[in-house]
N, C-alpha and C positions, 0 to 999 in steps of 0.2 A: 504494500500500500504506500502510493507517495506520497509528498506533500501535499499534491491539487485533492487527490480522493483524501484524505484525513479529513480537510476543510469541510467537505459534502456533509459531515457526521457532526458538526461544533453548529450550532446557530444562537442569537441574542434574541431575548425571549419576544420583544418587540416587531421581530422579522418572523412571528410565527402568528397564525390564528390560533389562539390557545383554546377555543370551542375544539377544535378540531385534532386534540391533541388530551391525552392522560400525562399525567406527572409523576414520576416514579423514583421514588430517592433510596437510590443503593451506600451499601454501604461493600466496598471493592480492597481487596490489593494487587495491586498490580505490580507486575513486576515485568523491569526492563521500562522501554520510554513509555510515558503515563497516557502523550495524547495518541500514542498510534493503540495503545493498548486500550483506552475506549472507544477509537474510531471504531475498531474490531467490535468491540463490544456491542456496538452502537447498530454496527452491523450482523452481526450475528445474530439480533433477535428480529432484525428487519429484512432488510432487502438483501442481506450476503451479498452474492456477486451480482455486478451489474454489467456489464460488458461480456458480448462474447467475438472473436476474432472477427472485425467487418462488418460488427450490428453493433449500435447503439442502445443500452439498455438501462440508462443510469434512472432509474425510478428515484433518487433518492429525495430528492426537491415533494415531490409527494407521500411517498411509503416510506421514507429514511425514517430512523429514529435516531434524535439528534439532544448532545448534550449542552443544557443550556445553563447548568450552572457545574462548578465542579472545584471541590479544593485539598490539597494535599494537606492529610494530619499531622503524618511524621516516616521520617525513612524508617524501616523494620530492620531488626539482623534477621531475622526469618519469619517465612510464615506462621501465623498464628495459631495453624493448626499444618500437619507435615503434608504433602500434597509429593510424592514421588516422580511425579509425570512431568511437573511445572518445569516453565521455561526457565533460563539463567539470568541473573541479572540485578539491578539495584530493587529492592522492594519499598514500595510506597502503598503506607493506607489512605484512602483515599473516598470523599463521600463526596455522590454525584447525583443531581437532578436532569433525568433524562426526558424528553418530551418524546412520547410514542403515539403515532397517528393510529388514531380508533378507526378509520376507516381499515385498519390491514386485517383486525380480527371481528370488528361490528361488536355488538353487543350480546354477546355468548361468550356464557361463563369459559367452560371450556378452552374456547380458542384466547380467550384474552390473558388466561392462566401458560398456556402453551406459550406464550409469545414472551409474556414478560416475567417465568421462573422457568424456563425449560428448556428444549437444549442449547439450543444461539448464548441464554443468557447463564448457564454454569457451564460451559465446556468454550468457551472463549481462549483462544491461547492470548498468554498473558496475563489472563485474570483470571488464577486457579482459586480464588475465594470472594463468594457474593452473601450478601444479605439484603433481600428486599424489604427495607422500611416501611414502607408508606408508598399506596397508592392515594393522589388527589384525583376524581372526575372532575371533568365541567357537567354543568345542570344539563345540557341536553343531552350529555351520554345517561345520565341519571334519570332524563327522562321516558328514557324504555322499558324502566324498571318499574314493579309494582310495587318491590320492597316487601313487609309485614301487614298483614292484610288488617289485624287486631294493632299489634303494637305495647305501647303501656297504656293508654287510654285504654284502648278494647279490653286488657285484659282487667281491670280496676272497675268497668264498667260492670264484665261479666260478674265479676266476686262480689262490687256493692264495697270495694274494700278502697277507701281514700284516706291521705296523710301522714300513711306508714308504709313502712315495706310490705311485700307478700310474702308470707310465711310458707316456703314449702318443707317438707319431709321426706327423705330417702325414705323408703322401709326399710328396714333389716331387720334380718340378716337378708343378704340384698339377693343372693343366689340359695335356694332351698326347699323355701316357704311352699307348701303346698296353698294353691289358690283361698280357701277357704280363711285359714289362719291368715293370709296377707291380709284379707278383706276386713278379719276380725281386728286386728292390729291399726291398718289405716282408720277402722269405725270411730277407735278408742282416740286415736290422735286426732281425727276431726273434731269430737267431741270436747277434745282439752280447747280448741281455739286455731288448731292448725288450718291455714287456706287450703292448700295445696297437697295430697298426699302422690306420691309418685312411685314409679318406678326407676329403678336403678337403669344405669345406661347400660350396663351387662346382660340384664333381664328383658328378655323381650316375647317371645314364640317360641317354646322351648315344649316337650310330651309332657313333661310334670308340671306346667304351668302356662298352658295354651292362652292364648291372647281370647280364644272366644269363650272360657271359661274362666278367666281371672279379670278381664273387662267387665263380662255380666256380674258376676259377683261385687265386685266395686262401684259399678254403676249403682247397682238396688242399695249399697251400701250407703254411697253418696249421699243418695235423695232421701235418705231414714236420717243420717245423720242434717241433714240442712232441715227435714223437718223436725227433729229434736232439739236443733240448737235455735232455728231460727235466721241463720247466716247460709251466705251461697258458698258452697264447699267444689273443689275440682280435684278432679280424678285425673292426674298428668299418665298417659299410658305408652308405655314407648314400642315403638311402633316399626321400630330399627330391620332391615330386611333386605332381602335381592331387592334391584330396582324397580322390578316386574311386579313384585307383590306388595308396592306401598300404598298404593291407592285401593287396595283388597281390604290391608289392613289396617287404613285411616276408615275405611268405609263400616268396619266390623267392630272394632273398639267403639266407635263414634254414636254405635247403631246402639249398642251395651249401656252406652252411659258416660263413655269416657267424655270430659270436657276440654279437655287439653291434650296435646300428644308429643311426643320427646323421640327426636330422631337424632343420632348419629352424624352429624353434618357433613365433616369431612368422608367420615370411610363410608358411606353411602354417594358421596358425591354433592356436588355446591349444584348442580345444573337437575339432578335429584330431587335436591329440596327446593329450589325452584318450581321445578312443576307441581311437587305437591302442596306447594304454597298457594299456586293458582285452583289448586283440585281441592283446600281444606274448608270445612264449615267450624273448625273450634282455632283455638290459638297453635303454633306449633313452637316449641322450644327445643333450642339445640344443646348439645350436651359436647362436651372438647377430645373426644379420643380420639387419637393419631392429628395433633398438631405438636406435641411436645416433640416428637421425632424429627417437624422441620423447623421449632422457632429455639428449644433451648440455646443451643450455641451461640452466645454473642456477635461473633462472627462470619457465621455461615447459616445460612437457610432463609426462613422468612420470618421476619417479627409476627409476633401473634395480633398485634392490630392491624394487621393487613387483614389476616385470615376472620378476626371479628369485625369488621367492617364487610367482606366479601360476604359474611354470613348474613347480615342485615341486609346487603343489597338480593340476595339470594330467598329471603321473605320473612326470615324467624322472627317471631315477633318476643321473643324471650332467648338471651345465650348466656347458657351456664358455662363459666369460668374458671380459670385455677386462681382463686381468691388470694388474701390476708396470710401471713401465717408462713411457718418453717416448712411445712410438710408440701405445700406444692409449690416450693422452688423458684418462686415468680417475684423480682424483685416488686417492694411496694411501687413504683413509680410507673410500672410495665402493668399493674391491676389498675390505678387509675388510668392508663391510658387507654385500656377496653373499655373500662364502664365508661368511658369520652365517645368512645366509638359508637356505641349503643346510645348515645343521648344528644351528640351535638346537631347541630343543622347537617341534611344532607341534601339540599332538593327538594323533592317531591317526596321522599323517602320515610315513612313515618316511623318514629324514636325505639326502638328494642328494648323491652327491658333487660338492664345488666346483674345479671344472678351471681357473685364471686362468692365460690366457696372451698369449704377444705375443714375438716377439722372444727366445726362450727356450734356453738352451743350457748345455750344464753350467756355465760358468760363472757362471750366475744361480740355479741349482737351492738353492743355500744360503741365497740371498738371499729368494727366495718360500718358502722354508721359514720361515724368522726371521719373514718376517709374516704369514703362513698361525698359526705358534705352535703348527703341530701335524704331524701327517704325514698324516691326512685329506685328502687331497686330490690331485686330476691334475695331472700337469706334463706338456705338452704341446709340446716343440720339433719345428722342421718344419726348418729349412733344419740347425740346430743336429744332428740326424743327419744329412739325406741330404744337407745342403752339406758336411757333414766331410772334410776332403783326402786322409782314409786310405779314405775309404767308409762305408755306411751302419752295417757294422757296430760299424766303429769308431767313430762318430757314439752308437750304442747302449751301445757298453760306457763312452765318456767318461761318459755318465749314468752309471751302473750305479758306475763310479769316482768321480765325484763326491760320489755318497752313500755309499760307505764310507767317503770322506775327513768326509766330517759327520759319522756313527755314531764314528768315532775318534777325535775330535777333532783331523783333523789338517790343518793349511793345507794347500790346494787348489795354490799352486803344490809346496811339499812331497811331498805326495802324487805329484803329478805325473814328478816325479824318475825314477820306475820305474815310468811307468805311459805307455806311448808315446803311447796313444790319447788320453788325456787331455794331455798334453803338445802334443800336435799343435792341441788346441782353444785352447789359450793361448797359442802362438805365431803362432795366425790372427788 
């Protein structure tokens, strides 16, 4: 590549329609000279070659993907993680805003994934380590999208539940439970106060716990429980499957009683839950297996607000998260920046609610509140009700006490004083 073709791949952001263009901010090292190794780069997810001997084919002024901003960190002594194959040469980390014309994959999920994390963009010589940060749309690529059909409105509408979080429930023990006992267990937890009782994202359509035997059962549960308490209770059923059988199994849960449904976002596919976004009549909420495999790495893979932002555009109107806390490895600043992703302006795009959980129990509900900074949002504990020593429901109302101990201002051991349930969760 010479110096004229380098140039084809650098543009100022003023020389572009930026409608007509997504924004993508890598985080790169390159190694050996920094602009020929993005012009490649640049190239590789776009137009590769453009010339062939005695034909003119430079498409890049249209279909280029061109860098429009780009600044060196620091020289490396090596790469950041060992890369064997990698070219020779000085190493620079390096973070770059690339402008990629939507016209080259349209608005499909699929091909727009293909373009901008796939092969052009990690097998680039020269640049043996990528992390895609952030995608920005413009409004009209956003406008092809339906987005969350419910959202946090819809689903706050559904429950009758406003100016606190929504309280859902794992069961557990989350893999076992013969239908009948889950149904018994969720009864007991609605009854404490719990919105939401669900299934685990492991649990789905399994012989010893058929989706058209353990939906029926918790549907009749449900509606016993909202007429006992008085409060609109949901049955989150997940619904996880071939892609052949999602719209069998939104259809058959739904039919039972389920009000909510919980799909597997990634390993089902983002283009998946799209179409079942367009096919659902209840809320859908995603659950995070198989992103930690591409965002952990600092350095390589995708940030996970990429991948919770793709979900929102993809239709979830709820994405549960790897929350607060030691145990799911997410630094705090990378948790606020999904529940960002699920609440800020997008378009036409309506708000997700941001569910971060992990290890959660009244005793931390105050705590994800303080950095949540708002009450938007699901708090999600599983052992935190049905491990509670008094029982599930008592597991339900410790929540439910917890947050009037935050609405009042009043210390949570305090509170606790005259509140058994919540007591019993402090002295575990």
């Amino acid at each position: 590549m010479n110096a004229e073709d380098i140039k084809g791949f650098f543009a100022e952001r003023g020389q572009l329609d930026m409608a007509d263009y997504l924004e993508l901010d890598y985080y790169l090292e390159c190694v050996g000279d920094i602009e020929v190794a993005l012009a490649h780069f640049c190239s590789e997810q776009s137009t590769a070659q453009w010339s062939r001997i005695g034909i003119n084919e430079d498409f890049r002024s249209l279909y280029g993907a061109k860098v429009i901003e780009w600044e060196v960190l620091e020289e490396l002594p090596r790469l950041s993680y060992p890369v064997e194959q990698a070219m020779q040469g000085k190493i620079h980390a390096c973070k770059v805003r690339i402008a990629h014309p939507h016209r080259n994959f349209g608005t499909k999920l699929p091909n727009l994934l293909t373009a901008v994390c796939g092969e052009g963009t990690f097998f680039t010589p020269g640049v043996p380590l990528v992390k895609l940060l952030d995608i920005i749309f413009p409004d009209n690529y956003l406008a092809a999208f339906d987005g969350p059909r419910f959202g946090i409105d819809g689903i706050r509408e559904q429950l009758d539940v406003y100016n606190r979080p929504i309280f859902f429930g794992v069961v557990k023990p989350n893999i076992g439970l013969e239908p009948s006992h889950f149904a018994e267990i969720a009864y007991e937890s609605w009854l404490g106060g719990l919105d939401i009782a669900k299934d685990d994202e492991m649990l789905a359509d399994v012989e010893w716990s058929t989706m058209a035997e353990r939906s029926g059962l918790l549907g009749k549960a449900r509606l016993k429980a909202e007429e006992t308490t008085g409060e609109r209770k949901g049955y989150l059923a997940n619904i996880t499957d071939e892609v052949d059988r999602l719209r069998e199994q939104h259809d058959l849960a739904v039919s039972n009683g389920a009000n909510a449904l919980l799909v597997n976002a990634m390993p089902v596919g983002l283009s998946a839950v799209r179409m079942l976004a367009r096919h659902t009549k209840v809320p859908l909420i995603g659950h995070f297996p198989f992103i930690a495999p591409f965002s952990r790495l600092e350095k390589f893979g995708i940030h996970t607000r990429v991948i919770t932002k793709l979900q929102r555009l993809a239709g979830l109107d709820a994405i549960i998260m790897p929350g607060f806390g030691n145990r799911m490895m997410t630094e705090e600043d990378e948790v606020r920046q999904n529940v960002n992703e699920c609440l800020c302006d997008m378009g036409n795009i309506k708000r997700a609610l941001p569910v971060p959980g992990g290890s959660d129990s009244a005793l931390t509900l105050e705590s994800v509140y303080r950095k949540v900074g708002g009450v938007d949002f699901g708090f999600v504990p599983g052992r935190g009700i049905f491990g509670h020593p008094m029982g599930p429901r008592a597991g339900a109302m410790s929540i439910r006490q917890a947050w009037e101990a935050i609405e009042r201002d009043i210390p949570l051991e305090a509170y606790a004083e005259k509140h058994p349930e919540l007591q019993a969760m402090l002295e575990k």
